[in-house]
py3Dmol code that shows the C-alpha trace and the ligand (Angstrom):
import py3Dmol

protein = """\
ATOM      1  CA  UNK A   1      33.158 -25.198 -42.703  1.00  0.00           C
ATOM      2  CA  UNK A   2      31.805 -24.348 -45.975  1.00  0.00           C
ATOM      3  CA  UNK A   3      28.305 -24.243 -45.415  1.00  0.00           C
ATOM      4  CA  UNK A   4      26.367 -22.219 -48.326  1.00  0.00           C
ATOM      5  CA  UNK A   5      22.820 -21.956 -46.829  1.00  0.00           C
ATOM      6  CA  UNK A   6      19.800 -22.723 -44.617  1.00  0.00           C
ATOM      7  CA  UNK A   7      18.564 -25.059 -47.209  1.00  0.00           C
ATOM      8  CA  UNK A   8      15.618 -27.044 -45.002  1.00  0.00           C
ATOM      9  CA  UNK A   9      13.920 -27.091 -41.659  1.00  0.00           C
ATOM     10  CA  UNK A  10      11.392 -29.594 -40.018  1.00  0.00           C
ATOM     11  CA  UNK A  11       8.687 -28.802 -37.349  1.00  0.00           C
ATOM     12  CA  UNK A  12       6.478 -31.076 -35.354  1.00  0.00           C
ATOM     13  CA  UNK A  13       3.015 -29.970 -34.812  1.00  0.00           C
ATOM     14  CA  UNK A  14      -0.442 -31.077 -33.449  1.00  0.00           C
ATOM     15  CA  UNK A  15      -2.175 -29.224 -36.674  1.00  0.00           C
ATOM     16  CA  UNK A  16      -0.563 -30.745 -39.845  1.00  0.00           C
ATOM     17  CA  UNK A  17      -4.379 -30.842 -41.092  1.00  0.00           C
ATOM     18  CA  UNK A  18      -4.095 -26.603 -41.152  1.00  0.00           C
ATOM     19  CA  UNK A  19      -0.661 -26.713 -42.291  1.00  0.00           C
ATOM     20  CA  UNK A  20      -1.892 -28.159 -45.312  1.00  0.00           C
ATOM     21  CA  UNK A  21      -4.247 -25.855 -45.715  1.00  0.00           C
ATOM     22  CA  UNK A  22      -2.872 -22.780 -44.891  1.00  0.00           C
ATOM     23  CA  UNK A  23       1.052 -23.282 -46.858  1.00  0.00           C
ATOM     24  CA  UNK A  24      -0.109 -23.543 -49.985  1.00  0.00           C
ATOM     25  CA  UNK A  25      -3.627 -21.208 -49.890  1.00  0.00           C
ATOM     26  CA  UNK A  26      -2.152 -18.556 -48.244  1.00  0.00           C
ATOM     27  CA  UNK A  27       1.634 -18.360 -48.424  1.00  0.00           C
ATOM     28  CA  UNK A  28       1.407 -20.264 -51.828  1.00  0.00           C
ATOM     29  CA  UNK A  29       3.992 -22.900 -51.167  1.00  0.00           C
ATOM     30  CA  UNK A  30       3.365 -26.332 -52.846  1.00  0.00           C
ATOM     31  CA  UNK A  31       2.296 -29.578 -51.126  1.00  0.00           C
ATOM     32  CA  UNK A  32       4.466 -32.438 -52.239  1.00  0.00           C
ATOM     33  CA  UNK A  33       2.459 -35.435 -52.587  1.00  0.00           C
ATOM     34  CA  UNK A  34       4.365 -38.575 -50.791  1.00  0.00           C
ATOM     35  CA  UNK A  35       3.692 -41.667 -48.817  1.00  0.00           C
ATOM     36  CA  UNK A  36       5.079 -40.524 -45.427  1.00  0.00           C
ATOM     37  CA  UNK A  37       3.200 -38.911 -42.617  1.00  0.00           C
ATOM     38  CA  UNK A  38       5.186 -35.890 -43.481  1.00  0.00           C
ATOM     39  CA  UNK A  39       3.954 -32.998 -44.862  1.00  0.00           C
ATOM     40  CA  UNK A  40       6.311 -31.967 -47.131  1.00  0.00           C
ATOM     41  CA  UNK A  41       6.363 -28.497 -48.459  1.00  0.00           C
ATOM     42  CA  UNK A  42       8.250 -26.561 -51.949  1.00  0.00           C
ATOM     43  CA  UNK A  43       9.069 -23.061 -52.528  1.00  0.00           C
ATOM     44  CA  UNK A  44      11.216 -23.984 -55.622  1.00  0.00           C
ATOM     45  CA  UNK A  45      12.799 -26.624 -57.419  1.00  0.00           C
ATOM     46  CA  UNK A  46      13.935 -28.475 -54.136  1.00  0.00           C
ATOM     47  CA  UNK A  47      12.877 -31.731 -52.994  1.00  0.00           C
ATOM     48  CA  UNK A  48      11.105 -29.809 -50.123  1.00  0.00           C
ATOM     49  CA  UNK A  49      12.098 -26.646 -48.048  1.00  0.00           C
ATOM     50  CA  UNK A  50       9.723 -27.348 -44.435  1.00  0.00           C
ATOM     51  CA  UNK A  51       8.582 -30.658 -43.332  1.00  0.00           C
ATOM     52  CA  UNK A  52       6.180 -30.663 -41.263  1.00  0.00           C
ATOM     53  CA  UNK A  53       5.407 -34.100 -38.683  1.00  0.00           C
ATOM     54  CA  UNK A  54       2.567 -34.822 -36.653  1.00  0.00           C
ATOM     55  CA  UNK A  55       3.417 -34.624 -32.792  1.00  0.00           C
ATOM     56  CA  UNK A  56       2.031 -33.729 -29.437  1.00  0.00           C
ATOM     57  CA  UNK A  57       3.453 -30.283 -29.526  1.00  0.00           C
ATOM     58  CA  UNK A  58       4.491 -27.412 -31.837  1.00  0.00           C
ATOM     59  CA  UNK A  59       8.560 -26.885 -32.299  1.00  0.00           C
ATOM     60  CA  UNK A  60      11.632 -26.647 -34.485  1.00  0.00           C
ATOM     61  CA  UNK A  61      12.780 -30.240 -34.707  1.00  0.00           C
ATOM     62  CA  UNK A  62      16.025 -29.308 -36.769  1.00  0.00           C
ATOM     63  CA  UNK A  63      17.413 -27.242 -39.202  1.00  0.00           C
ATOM     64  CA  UNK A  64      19.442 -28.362 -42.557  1.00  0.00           C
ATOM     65  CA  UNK A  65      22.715 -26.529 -43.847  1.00  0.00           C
ATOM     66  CA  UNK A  66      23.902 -26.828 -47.015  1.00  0.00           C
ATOM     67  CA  UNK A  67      27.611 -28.072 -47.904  1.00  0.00           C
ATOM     68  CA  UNK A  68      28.340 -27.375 -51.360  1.00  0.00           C
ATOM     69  CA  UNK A  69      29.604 -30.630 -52.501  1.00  0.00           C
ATOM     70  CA  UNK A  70      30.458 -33.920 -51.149  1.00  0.00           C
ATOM     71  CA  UNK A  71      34.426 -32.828 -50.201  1.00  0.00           C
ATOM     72  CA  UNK A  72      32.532 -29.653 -48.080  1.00  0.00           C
ATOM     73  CA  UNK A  73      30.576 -32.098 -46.650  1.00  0.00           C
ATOM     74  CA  UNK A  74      33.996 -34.595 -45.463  1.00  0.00           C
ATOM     75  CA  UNK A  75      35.565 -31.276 -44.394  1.00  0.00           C
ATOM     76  CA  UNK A  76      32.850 -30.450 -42.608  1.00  0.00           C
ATOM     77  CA  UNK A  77      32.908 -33.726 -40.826  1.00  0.00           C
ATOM     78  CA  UNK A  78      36.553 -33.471 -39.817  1.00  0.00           C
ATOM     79  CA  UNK A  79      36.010 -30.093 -38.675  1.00  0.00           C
ATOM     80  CA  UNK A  80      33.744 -31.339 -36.176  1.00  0.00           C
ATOM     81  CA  UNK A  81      35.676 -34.036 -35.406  1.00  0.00           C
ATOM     82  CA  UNK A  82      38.906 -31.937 -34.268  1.00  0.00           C
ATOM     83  CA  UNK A  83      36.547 -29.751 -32.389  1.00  0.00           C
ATOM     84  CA  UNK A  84      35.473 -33.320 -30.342  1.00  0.00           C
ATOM     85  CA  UNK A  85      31.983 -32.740 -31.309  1.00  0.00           C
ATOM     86  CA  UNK A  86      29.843 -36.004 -31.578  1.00  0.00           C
ATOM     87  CA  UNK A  87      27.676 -36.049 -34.286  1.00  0.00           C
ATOM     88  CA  UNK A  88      25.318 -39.445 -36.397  1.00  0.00           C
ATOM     89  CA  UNK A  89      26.055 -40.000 -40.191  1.00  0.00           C
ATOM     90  CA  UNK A  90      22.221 -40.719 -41.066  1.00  0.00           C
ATOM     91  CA  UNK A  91      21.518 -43.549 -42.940  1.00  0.00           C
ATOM     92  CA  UNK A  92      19.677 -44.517 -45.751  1.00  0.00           C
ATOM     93  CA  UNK A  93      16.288 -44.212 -44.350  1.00  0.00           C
ATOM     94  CA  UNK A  94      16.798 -40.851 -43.199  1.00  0.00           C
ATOM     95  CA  UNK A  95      18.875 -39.641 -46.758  1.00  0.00           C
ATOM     96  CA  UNK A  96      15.866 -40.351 -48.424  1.00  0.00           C
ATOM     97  CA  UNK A  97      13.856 -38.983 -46.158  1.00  0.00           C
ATOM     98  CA  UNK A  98      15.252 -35.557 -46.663  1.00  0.00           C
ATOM     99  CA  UNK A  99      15.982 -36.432 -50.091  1.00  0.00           C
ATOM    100  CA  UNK A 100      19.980 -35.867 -50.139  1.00  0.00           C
ATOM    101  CA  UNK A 101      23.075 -37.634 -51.198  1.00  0.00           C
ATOM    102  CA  UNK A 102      24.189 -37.555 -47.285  1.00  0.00           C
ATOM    103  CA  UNK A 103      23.240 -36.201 -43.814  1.00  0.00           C
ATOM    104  CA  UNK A 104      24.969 -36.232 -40.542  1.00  0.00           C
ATOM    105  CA  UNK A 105      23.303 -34.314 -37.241  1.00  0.00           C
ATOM    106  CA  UNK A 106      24.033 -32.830 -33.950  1.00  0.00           C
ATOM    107  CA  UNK A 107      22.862 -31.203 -31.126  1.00  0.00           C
ATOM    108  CA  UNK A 108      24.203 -27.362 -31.266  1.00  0.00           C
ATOM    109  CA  UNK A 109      24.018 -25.657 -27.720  1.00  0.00           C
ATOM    110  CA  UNK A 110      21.262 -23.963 -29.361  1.00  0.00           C
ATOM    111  CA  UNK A 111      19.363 -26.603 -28.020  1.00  0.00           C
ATOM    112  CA  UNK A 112      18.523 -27.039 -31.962  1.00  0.00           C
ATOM    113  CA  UNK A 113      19.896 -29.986 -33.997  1.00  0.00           C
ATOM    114  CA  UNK A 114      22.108 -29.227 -37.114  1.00  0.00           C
ATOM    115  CA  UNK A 115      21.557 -31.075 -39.888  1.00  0.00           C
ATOM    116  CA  UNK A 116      24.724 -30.765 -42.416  1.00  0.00           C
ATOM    117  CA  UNK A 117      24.019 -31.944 -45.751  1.00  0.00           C
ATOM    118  CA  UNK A 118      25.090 -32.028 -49.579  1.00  0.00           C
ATOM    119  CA  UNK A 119      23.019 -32.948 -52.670  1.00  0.00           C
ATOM    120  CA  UNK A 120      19.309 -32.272 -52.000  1.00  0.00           C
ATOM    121  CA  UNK A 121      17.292 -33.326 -54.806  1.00  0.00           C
ATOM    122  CA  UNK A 122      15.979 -31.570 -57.183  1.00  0.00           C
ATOM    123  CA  UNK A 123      13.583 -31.055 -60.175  1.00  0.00           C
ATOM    124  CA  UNK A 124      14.255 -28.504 -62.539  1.00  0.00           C
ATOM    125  CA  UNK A 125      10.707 -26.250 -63.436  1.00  0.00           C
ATOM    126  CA  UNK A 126       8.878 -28.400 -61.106  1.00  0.00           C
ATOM    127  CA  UNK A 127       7.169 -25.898 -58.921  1.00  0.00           C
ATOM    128  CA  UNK A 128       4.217 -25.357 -58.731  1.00  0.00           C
ATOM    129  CA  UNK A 129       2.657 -22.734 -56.079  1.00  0.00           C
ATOM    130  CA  UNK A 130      -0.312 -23.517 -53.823  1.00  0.00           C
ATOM    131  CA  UNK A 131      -2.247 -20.066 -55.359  1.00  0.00           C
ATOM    132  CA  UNK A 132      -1.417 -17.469 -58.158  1.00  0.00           C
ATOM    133  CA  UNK A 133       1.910 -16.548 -57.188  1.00  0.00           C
ATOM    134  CA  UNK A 134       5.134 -15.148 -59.055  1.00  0.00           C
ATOM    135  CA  UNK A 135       7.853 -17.233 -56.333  1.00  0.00           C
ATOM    136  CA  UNK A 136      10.136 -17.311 -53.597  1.00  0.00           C
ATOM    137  CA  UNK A 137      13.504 -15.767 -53.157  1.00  0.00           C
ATOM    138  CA  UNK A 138      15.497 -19.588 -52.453  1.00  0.00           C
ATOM    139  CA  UNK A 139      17.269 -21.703 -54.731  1.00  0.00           C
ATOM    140  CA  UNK A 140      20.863 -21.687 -54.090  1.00  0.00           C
ATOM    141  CA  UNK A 141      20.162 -18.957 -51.442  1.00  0.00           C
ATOM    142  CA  UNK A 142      18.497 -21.666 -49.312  1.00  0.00           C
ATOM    143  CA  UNK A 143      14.407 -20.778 -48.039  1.00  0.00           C
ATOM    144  CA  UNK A 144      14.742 -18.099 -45.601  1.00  0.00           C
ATOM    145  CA  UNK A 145      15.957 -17.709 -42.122  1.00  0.00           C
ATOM    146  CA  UNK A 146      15.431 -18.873 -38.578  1.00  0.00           C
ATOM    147  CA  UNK A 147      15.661 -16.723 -35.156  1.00  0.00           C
ATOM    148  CA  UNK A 148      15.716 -18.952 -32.137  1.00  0.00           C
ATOM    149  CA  UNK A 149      15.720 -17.892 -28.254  1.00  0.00           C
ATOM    150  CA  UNK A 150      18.530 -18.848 -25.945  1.00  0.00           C
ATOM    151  CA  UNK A 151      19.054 -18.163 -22.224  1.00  0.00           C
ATOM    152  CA  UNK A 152      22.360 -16.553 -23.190  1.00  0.00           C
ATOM    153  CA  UNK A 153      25.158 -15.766 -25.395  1.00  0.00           C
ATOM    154  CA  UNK A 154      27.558 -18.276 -24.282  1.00  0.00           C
ATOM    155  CA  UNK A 155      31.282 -18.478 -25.022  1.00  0.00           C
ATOM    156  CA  UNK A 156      30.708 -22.261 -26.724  1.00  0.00           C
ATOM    157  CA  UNK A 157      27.266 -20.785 -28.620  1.00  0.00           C
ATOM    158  CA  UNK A 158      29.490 -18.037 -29.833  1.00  0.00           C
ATOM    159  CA  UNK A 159      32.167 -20.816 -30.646  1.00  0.00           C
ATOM    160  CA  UNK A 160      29.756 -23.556 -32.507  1.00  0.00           C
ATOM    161  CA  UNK A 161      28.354 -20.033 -34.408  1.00  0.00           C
ATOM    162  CA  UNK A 162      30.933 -18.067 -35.417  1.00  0.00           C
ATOM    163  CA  UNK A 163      34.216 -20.309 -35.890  1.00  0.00           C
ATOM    164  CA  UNK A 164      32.131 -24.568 -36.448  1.00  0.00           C
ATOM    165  CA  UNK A 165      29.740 -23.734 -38.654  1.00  0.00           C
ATOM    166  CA  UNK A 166      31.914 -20.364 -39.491  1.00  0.00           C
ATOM    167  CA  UNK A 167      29.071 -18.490 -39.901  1.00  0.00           C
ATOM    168  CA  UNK A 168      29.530 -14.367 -40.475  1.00  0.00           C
ATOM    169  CA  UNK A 169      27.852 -11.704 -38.518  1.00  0.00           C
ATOM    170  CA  UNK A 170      25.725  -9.577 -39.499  1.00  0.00           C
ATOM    171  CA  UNK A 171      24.267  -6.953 -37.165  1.00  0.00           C
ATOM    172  CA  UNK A 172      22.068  -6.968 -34.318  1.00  0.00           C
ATOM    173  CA  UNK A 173      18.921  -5.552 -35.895  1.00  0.00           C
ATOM    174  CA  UNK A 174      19.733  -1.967 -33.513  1.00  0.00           C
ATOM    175  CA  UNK A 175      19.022  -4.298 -30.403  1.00  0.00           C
ATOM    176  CA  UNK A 176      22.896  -4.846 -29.806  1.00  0.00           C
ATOM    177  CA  UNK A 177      23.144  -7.076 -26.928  1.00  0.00           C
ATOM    178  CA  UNK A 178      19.625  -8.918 -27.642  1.00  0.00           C
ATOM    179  CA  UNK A 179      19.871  -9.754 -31.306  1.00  0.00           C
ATOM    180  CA  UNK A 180      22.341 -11.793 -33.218  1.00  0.00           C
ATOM    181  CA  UNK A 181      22.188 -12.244 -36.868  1.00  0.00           C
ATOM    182  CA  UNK A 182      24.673 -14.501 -38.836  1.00  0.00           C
ATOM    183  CA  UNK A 183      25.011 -16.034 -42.164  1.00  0.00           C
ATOM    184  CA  UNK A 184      26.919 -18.232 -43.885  1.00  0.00           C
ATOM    185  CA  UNK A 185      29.695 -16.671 -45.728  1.00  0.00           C
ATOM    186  CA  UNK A 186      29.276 -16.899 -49.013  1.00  0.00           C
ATOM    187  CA  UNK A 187      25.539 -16.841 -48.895  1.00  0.00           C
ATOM    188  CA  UNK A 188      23.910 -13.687 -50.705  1.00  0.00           C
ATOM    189  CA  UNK A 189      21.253 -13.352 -47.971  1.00  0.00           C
ATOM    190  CA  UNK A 190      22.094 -10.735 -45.249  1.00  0.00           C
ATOM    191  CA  UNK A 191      21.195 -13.514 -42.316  1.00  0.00           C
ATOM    192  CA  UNK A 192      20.114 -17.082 -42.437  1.00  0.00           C
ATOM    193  CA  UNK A 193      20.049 -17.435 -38.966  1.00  0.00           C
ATOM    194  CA  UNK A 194      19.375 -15.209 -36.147  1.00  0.00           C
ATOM    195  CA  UNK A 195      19.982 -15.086 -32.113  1.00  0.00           C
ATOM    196  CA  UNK A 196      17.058 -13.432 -29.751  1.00  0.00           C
ATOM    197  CA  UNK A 197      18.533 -13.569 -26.213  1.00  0.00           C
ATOM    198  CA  UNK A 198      15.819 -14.150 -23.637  1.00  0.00           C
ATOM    199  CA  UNK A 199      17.182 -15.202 -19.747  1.00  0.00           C
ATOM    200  CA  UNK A 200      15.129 -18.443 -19.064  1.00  0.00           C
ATOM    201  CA  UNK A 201      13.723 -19.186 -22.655  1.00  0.00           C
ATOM    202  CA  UNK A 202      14.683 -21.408 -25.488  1.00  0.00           C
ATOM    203  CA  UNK A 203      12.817 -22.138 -28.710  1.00  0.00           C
ATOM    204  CA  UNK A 204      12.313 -20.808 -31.854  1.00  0.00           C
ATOM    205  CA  UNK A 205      10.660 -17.288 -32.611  1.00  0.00           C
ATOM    206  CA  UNK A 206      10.054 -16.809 -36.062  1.00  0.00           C
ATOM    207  CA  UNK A 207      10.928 -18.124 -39.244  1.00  0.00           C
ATOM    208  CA  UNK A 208      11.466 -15.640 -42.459  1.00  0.00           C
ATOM    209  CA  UNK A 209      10.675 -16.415 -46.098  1.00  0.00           C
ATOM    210  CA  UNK A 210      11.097 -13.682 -49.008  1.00  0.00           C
ATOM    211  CA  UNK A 211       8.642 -13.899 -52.364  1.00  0.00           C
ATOM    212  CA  UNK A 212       9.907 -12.074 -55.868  1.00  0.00           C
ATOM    213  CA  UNK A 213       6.847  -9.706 -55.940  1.00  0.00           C
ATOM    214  CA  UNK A 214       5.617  -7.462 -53.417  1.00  0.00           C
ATOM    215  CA  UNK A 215       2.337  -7.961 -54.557  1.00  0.00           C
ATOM    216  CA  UNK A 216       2.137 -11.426 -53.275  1.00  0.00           C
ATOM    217  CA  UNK A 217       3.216  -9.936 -49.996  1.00  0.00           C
ATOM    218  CA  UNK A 218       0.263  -7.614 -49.988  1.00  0.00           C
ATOM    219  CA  UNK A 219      -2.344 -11.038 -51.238  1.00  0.00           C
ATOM    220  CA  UNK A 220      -0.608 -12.610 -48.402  1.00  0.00           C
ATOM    221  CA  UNK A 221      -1.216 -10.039 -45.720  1.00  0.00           C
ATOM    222  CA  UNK A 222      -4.748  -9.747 -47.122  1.00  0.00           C
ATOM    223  CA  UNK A 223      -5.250 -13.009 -46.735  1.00  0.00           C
ATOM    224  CA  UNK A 224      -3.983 -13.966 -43.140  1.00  0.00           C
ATOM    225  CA  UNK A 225      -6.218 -11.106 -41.985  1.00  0.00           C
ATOM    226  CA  UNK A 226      -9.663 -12.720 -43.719  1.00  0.00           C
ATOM    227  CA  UNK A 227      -8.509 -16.112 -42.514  1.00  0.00           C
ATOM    228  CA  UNK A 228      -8.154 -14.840 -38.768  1.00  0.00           C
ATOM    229  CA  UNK A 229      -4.366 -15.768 -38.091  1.00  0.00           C
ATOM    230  CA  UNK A 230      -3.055 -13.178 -35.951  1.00  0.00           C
ATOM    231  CA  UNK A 231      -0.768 -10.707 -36.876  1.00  0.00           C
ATOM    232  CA  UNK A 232       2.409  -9.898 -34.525  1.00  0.00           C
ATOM    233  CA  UNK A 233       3.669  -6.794 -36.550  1.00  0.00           C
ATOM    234  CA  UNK A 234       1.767  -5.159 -39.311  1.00  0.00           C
ATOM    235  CA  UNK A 235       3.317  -4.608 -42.590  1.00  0.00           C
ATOM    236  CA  UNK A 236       6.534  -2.270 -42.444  1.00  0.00           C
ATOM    237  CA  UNK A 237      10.179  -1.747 -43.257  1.00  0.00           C
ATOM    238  CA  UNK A 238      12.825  -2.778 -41.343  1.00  0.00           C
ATOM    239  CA  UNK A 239      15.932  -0.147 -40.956  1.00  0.00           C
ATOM    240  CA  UNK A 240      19.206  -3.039 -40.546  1.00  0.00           C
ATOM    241  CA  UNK A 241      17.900  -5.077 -43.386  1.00  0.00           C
ATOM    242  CA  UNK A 242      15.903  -3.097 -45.518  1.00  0.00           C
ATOM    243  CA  UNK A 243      12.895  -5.340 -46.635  1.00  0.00           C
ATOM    244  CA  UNK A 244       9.175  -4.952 -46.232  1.00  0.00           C
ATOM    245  CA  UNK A 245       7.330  -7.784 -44.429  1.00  0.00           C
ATOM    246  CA  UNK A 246       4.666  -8.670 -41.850  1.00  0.00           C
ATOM    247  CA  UNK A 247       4.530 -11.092 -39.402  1.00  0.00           C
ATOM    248  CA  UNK A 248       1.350 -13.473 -38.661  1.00  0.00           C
ATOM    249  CA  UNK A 249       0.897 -16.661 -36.717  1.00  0.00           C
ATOM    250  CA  UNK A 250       1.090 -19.732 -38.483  1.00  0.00           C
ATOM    251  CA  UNK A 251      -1.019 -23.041 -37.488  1.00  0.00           C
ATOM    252  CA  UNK A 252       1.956 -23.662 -35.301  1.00  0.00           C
ATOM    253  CA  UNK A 253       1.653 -20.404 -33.259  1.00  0.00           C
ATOM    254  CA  UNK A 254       5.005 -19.049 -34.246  1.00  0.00           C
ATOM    255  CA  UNK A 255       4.827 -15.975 -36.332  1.00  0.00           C
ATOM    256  CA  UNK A 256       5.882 -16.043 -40.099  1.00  0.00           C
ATOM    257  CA  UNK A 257       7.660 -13.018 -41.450  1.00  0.00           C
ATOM    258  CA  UNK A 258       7.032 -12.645 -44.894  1.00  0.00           C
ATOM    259  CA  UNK A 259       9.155 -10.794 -46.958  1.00  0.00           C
ATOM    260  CA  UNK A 260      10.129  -8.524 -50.144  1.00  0.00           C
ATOM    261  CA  UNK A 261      13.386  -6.641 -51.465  1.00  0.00           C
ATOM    262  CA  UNK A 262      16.061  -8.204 -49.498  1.00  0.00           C
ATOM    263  CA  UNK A 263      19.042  -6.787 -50.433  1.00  0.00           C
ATOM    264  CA  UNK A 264      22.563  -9.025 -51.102  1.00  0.00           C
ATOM    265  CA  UNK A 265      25.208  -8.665 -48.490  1.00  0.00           C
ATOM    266  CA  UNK A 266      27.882  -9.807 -50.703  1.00  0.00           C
ATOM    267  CA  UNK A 267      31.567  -8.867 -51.995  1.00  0.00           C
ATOM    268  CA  UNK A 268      29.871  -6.882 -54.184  1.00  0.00           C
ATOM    269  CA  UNK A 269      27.741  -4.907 -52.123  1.00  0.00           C
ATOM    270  CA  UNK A 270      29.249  -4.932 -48.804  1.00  0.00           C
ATOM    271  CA  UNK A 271      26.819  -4.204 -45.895  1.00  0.00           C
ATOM    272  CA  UNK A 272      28.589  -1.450 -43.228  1.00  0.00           C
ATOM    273  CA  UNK A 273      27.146  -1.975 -39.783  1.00  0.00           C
ATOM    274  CA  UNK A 274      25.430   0.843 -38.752  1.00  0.00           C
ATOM    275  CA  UNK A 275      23.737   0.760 -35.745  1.00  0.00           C
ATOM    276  CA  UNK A 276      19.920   1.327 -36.351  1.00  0.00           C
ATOM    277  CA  UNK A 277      18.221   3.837 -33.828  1.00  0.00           C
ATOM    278  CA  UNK A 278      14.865   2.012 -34.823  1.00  0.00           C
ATOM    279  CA  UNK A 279      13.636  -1.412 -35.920  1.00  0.00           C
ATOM    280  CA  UNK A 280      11.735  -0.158 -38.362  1.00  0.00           C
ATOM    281  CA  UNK A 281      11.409   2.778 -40.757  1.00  0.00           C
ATOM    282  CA  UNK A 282       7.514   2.455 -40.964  1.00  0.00           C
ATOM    283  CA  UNK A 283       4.915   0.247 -39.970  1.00  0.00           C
ATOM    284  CA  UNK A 284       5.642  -3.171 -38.082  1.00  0.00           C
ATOM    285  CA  UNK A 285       3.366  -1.942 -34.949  1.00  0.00           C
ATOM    286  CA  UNK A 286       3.561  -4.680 -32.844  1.00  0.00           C
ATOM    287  CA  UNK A 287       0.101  -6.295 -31.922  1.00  0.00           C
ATOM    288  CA  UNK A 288      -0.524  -6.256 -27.727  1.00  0.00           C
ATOM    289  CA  UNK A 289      -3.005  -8.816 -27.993  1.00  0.00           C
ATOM    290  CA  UNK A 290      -0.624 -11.424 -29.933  1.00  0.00           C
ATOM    291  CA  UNK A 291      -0.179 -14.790 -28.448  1.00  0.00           C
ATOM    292  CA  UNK A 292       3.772 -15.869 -27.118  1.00  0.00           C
ATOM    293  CA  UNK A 293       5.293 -18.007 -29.464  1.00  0.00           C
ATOM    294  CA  UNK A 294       3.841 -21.478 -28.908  1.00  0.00           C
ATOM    295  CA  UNK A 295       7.322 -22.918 -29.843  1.00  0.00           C
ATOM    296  CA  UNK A 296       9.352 -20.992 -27.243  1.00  0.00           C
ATOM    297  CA  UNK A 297       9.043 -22.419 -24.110  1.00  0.00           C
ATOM    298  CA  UNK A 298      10.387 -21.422 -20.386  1.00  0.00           C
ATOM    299  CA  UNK A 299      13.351 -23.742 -19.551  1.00  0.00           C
ATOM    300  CA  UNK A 300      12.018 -24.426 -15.773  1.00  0.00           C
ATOM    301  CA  UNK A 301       8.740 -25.452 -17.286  1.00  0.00           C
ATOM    302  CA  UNK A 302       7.793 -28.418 -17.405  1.00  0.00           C
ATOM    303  CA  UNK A 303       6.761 -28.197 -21.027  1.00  0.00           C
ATOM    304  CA  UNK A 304      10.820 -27.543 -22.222  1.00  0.00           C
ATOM    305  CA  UNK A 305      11.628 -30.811 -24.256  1.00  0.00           C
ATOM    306  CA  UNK A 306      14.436 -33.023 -22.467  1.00  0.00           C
TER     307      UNK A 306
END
"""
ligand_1 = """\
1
FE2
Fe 12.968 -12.134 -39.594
"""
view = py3Dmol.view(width=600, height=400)
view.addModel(protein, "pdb")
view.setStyle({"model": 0}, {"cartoon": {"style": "trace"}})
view.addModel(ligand_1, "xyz")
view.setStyle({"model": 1}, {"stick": {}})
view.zoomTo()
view.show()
């Protein structure tokens, strides 16, 4: 399917009164002002890039892929229907919920639900960021990328992955066998959405969003350290995909990677992969003392969501 980019996600969490704090002071995202109980966040002209609903525990409630137009989105629909993949058309509620023309869903064995979508609204020179800031890398790139944990690399996760949502590979970050990173194909970004392969776990482990300036990167980083949200890696360069970026908790206890310089795996500029000897070229020392992800969770637990 033709599926252009990672344009939305949603989380539940028990700290929405943070969030609201914390998106637009310190990673300068913009608070959209609505009735719901929703807080609904911008990085650009979109409708909204994360929402973010009160619950009784912190996760990844879905993820939204954009389809370019509403034919990609009918092909997409028959594509899961000759793959005998049940999925709901959303109706009206939940269209303008997420503020699109149309929406259908399913559960991937990601243990994540899909959200396939075309025609998120927009308003053109509209944003306007939480603190002094020169912007995000999104637009028609979509906001950023996802890594989730599963148990395993299974046949049908590889299936739904590489040949459903058609997604291509990327590399494995130099941890070939652990890692996973795809995107979709005609996306500029070198991954939207990545794999960490954990036996027992499921979840999601960090979520990536890239600014124009490097200097908001460094006001950033400055700024997670005087507010006290832990850092997970300090500020570095990664080898595979060659940005600079930290990662800190966020209210919801899953580190944030945020990011500068990503580079465009496209036509144009076609990435060879190499296999990195190390993650990083400098910097990104991992923190001992850092929490676990508060949205990964052990499957035998008894905290894993049914
Ligand atoms: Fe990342």
């Amino acid at each position: 399917m033709d599926i252009i980019a990672l344009a939305y996600i949603g989380l539940e969490s028990t700290n929405l009164d943070e969030w609201s704090r914390y998106a637009p002071e310190v990673l300068g995202m913009q608070v959209r002002p609505h009735d719901g109980d929703a807080l609904l966040l911008r990085m650009d002209e979109r409708h909204h890039r994360i929402a973010i609903r009160p619950g009784e525990a912190e996760r990844l409630s879905y993820v939204g892929w954009e389809l370019r137009d509403r034919p990609a989105f009918e092909d997409a629909l028959r594509i899961l229907d000759a793959e005998g993949l049940s999925y709901t058309v959303g109706d009206e509620e939940l269209c303008a919920e997420r503020g699109v023309h149309a929406v259908a869903y399913l559960d991937g064995p990601d243990r994540i639900r899909h959200e396939l979508f075309y025609g998120q609204a927009f308003a053109s020179h509209s944003f306007v960021p939480g603190r002094a800031h020169s912007g995000f890398v999104a637009g028609e790139g979509g906001f950023g990328h996802v890594v989730l944990t599963v148990p395993e690399w299974s046949d049908e996760l590889n299936h739904f992955v590489e040949d459903v949502l058609g997604f291509r590979w990327f590399g494995s970050g130099g941890d070939v066998g652990k890692r996973r990173f795809y995107r979709p194909k005609r996306n500029f970004r070198t991954h939207a959405i990545g794999y960490s392969i954990v036996p027992g776990v499921a979840g999601l482990q960090h979520v990536g969003i890239e600014v124009e300036n490097l200097d908001d990167v460094g006001v950033a980083y400055d700024l997670v350290q005087e507010r006290g949200y832990p850092l997970m890696a300090t500020l570095g360069r990664h080898t595979q995909d060659p940005v600079i970026s930290f990662y800190s908790f966020t209210p919801s206890g899953f580190p944030l990677e945020y990011i500068q310089g990503g580079i465009e795996d496209s036509e144009a500029h076609p990435f060879v992969e190499g296999k990195p000897e190390r993650l990083s070229v400098w910097g990104h020392k991992f923190n001992p003392d850092a929490p676990k992800p508060a949205t990964m969770y052990a499957l035998e637990s008894q905290d894993a969501p049914t």
